[in-house]
C-alpha positions as CSV (number, residue, x, y, z in Angstrom):
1,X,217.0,-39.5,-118.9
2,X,217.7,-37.9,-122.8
3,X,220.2,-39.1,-124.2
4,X,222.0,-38.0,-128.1
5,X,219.8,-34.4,-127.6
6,X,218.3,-32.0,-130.8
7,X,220.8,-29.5,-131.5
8,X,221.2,-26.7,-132.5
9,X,220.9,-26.6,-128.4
10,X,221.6,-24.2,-125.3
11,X,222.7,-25.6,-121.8
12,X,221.2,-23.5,-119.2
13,X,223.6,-24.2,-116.0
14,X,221.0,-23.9,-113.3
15,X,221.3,-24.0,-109.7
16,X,221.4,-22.4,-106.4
17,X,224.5,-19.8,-106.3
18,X,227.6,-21.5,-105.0
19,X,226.8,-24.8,-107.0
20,X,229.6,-24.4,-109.4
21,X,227.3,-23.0,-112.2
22,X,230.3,-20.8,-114.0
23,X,233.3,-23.3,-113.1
24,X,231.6,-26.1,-115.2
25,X,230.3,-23.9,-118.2
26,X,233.7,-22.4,-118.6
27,X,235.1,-25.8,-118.8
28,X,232.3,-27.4,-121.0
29,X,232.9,-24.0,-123.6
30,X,236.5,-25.1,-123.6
31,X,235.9,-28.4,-124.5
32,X,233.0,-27.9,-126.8
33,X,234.1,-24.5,-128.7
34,X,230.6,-23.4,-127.8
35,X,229.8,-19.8,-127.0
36,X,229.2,-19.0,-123.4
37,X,227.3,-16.4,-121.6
38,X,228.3,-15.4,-117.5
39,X,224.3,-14.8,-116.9
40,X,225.0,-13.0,-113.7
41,X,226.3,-10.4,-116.1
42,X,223.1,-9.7,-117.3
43,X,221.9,-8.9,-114.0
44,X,220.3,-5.0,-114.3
45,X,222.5,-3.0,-111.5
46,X,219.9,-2.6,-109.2
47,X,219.4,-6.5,-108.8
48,X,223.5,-6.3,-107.9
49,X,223.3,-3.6,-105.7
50,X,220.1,-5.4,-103.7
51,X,221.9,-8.7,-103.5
52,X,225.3,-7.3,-102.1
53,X,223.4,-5.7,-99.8
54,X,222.0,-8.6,-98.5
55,X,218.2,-8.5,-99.7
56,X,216.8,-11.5,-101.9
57,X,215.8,-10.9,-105.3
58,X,212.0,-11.3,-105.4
59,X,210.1,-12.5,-108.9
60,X,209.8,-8.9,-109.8
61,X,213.6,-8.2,-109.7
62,X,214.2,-11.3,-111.5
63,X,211.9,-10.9,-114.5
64,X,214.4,-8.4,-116.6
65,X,217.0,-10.8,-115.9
66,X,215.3,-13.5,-117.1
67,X,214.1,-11.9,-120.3
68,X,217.3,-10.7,-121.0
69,X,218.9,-14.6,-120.2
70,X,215.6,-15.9,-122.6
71,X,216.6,-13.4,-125.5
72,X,220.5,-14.8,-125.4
73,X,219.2,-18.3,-125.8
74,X,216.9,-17.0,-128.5
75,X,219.9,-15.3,-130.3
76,X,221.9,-18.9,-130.2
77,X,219.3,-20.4,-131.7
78,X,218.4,-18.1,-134.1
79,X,221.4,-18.5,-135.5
80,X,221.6,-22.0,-135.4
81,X,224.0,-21.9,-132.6
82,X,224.7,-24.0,-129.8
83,X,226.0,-22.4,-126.8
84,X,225.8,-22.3,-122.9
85,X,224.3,-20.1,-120.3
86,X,224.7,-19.9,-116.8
87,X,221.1,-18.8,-114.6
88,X,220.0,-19.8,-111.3
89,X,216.5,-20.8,-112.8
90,X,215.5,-21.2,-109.4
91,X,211.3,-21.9,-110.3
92,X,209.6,-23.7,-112.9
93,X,208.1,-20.3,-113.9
94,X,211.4,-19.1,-114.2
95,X,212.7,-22.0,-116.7
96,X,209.1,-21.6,-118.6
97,X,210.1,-17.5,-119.3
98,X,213.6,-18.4,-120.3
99,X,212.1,-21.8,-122.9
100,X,209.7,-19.3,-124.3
101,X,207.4,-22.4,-125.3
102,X,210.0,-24.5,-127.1
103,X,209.7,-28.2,-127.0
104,X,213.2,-28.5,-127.7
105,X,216.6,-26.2,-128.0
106,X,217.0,-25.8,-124.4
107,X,218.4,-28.3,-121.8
108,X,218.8,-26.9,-118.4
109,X,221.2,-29.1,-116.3
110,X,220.7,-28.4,-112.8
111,X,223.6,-28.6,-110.3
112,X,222.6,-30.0,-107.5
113,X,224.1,-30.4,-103.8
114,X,223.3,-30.5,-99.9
115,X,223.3,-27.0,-98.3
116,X,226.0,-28.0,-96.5
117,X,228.2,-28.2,-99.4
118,X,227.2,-25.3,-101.1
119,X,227.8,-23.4,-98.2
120,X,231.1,-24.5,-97.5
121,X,231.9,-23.0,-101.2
122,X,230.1,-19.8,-100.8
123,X,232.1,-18.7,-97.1
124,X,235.4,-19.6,-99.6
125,X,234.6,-17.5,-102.7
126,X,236.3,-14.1,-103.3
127,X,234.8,-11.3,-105.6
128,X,231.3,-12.3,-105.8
129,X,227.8,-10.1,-105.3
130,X,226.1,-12.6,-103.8
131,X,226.6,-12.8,-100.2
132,X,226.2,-16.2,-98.3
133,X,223.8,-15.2,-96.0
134,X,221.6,-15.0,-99.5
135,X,222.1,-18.9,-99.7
136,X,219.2,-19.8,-97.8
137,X,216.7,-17.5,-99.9
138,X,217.9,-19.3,-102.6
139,X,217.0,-23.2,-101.4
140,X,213.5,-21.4,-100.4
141,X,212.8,-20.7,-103.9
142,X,214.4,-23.6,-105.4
143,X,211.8,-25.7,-107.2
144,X,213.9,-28.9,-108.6
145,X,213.4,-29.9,-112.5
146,X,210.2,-32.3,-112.6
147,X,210.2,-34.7,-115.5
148,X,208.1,-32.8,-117.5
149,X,210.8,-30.4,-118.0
150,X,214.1,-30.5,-120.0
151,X,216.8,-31.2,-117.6
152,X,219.2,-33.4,-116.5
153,X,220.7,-33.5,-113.1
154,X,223.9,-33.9,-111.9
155,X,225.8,-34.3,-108.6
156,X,228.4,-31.5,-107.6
157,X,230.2,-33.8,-105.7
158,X,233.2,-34.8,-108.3
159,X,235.5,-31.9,-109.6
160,X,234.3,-29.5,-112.0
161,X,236.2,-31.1,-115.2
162,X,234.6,-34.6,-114.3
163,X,231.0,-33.0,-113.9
164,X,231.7,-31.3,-117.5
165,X,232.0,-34.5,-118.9
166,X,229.3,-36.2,-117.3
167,X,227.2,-33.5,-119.1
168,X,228.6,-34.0,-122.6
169,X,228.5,-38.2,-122.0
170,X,224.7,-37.7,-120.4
171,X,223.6,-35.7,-123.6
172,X,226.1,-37.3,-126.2
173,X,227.5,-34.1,-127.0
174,X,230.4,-35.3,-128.6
């Protein structure tokens, strides 16, 4: 488990949708003064439009999203900027694209929880593209953090504010 991390650093809130991904990293850039990026946002308009209708996003459909998710984390650390992110980064391909081959600088922390849970969530949200039918698609594609990667995980069991500090006393942000 890492502890006191390398900064300057970006948190890539990972997860399937549903997990709380936004919730925590809103609360985290509160409490940190850290920069935060909605990565749904950077979505291109035709991955929205396949997802509210009900389709999965397939690699293909994911690749500009996750190029334009990799050059935000890029810009960060360019700058010498810590900051947080939120991306599915469903696959271990997926979290390689968005690392770009850096040993350090990015910590995903996935957000993990039954399907059971998640779904409960999803059937409750208002105002999102993502349908809950999609949910299943997404645990098929899941690929859990191995050790070999940079990542923590954490339970969404407790409330959003308790998970947010769980992050910051896991990695010794503070």
């Amino acid at each position: 488990m890492p502890n006191a991390i390398k900064r300057p650093v970006v948190l890539v809130l990972m997860g399937v949708s549903g997990c709380g991904k936004t919730s925590v990293a809103a609360i985290l850039s509160g409490r940190l003064g850290w920069p935060f990026e909605e990565g749904d946002a950077l979505h291109p308009p035709a991955n929205v439009a396949k997802m509210k209708a009900g389709h999965p996003l397939d690699d293909e459909d994911r690749a500009p999203w996750l190029e334009r998710v990799a050059d935000w984390v890029e810009e960060r650390l360019a700058a010498g900027e810590d900051g947080l992110i939120t991306c599915s980064s469903l696959k271990h391909a997926y979290r390689r694209t968005i690392r770009r081959g850096r040993d350090s600088g990015v910590e995903f922390v996935y957000l993990a929880g039954s399907r059971e849970t998640i779904a409960a969530r999803l059937a409750s949200r208002m105002g999102h593209f993502m349908p809950p039918s999609l949910l299943d698609s997404q645990f098929a594609d899941l690929e859990e953090p191995t050790p070999d990667e940079p990542a923590i995980r954490v339970d969404i069991g407790p409330a959003p504010s308790v998970i947010a500090q769980t992050i910051i006393d896991t990695l010794e942000l503070q």
